[in-house]
C-alpha positions as CSV (number, residue, x, y, z in Angstrom):
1,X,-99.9,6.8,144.1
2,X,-103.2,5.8,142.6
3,X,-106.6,4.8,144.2
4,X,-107.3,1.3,143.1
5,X,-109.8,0.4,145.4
6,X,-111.7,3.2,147.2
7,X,-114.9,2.0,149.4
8,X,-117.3,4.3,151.4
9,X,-118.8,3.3,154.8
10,X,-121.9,5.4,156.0
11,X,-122.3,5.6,160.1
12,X,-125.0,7.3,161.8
13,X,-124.3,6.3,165.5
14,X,-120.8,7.9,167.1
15,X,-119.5,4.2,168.5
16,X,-116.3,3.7,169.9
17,X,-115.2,1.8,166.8
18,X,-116.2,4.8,164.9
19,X,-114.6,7.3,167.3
20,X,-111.2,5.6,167.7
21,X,-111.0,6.0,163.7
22,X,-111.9,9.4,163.9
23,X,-109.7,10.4,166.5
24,X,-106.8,8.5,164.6
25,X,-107.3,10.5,161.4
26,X,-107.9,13.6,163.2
27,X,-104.3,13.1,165.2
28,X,-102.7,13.0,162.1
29,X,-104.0,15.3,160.0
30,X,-103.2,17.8,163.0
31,X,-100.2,16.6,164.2
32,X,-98.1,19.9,164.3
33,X,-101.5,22.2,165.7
34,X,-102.2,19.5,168.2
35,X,-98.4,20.4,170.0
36,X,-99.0,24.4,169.5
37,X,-102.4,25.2,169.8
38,X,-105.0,24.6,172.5
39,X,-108.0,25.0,170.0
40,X,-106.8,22.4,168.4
41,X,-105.4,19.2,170.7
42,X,-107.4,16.1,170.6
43,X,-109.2,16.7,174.2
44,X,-110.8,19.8,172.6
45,X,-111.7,17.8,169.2
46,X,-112.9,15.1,171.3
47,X,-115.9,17.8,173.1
48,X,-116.1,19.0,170.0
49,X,-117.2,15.7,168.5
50,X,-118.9,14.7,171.3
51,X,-121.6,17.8,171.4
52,X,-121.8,17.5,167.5
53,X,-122.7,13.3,168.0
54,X,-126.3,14.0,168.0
55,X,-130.1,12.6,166.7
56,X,-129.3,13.0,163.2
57,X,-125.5,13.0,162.9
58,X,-123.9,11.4,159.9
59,X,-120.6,9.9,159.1
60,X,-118.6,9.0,156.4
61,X,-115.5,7.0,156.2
62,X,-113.3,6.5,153.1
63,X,-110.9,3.7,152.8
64,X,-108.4,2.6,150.7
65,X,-108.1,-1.2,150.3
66,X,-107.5,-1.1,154.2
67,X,-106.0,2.1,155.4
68,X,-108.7,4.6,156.9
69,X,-108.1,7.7,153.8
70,X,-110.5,10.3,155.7
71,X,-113.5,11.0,156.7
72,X,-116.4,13.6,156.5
73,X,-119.5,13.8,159.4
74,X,-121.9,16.4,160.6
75,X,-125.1,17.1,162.2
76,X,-129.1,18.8,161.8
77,X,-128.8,22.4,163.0
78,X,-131.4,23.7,165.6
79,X,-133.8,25.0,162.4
80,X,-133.9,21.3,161.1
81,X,-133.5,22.4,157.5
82,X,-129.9,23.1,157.5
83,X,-127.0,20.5,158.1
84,X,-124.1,21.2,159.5
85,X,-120.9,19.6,157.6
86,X,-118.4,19.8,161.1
87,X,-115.4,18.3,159.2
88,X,-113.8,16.9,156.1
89,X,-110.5,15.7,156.8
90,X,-108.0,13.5,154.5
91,X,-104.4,12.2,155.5
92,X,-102.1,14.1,153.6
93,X,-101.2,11.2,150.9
94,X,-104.9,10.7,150.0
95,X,-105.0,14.2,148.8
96,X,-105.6,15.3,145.1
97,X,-107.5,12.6,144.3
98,X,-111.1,13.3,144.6
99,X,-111.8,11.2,147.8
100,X,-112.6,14.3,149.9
101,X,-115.3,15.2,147.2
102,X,-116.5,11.3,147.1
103,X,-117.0,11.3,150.9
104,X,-119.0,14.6,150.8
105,X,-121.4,13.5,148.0
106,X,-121.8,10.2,150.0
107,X,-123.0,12.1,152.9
108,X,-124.8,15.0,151.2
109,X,-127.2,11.9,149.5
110,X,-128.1,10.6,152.4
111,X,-129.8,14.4,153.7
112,X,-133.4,15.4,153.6
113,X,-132.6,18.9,154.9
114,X,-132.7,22.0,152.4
115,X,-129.0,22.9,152.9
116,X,-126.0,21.9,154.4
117,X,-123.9,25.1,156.4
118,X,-120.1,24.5,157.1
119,X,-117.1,26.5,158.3
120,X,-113.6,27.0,156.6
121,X,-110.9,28.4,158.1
122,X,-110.2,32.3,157.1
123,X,-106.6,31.8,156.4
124,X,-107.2,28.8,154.3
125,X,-108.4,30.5,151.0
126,X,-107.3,27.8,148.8
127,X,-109.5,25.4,150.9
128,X,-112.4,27.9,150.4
129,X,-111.8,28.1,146.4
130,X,-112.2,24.1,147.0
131,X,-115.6,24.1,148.4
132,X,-116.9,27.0,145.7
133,X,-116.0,24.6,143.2
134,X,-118.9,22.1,144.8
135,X,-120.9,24.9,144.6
136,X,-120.5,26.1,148.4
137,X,-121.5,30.3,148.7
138,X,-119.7,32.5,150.8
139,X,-122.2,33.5,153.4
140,X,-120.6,35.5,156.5
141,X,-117.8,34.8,159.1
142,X,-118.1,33.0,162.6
143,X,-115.8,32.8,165.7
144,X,-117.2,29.3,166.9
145,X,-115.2,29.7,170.5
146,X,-113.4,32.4,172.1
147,X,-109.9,30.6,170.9
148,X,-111.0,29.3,167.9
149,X,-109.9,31.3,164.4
150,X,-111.9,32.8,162.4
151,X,-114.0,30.8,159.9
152,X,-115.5,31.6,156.6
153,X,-119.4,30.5,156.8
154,X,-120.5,28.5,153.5
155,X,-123.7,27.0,152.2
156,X,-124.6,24.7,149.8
157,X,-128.0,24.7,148.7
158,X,-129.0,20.8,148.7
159,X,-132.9,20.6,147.7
């Protein structure tokens, strides 16, 4: 499958347009960890994304002609001069194709902060080799919640 027409939309308000969309991608992508893990069902992605929706949060939404491919948001940390990237996430068949990559470059240019901080899963190297490849820097671990796993802390340097 090829990517014939790939547009970007930039939000920086959590609406319920926006958050329908979100939770739609998110209940695919996590289909199988939804029905075995707590951490991750959609009630606990929806707190999640409701105490990340804050002043300064960013989203971006990639679409193919019209079918929602993925989408990327994140927040200002407490220090104001790092972002936090809280998720990329693609539907399975968009993979491979650069869009994940597109949407993160569409929301890194629209920062002012100095660098952008995000989190990738410990038993996901591959994932981690991923974000390297943008430049991303290994730069500790982080158990976000007391059920979460444990996440790889990566920065990208963005001024």
């Amino acid at each position: 499958m090829t990517v014939d027409l790939l547009t970007t939309s930039h939000y920086d308000q959590l609406t319920p347009t926006v958050r329908r969309i979100l939770l739609d991608v998110y209940a695919d992508v996590y289909a199988d960890e939804i029905t075995t893990n707590p951490f991750f069902s959609l009630e606990r992605f929806e707190e999640r994304l409701g105490m990340h929706a804050v002043a300064g949060w960013g989203c971006v939404v990639a679409e193919v002609g019209d079918v929602v491919a993925g989408f990327t948001y994140g927040r200002p940390e407490r220090d104001t001069t790092t972002f936090g990237l809280c998720e990329i996430m693609l539907r399975q068949e968009w993979r491979g194709r650069g869009i994940a990559q597109v949407m993160h470059s569409e929301l890194m240019s629209q920062r002012n902060e100095d660098r952008c901080k995000l989190l990738v899963r410990r038993e996901r190297p591959r994932i981690r080799a991923h974000y390297e490849s943008w430049g991303y820097k290994h730069a500790g671990e982080k158990l976000p919640f007391p059920d979460s796993p444990l996440y790889d802390v990566m920065i990208l340097d963005l001024q």
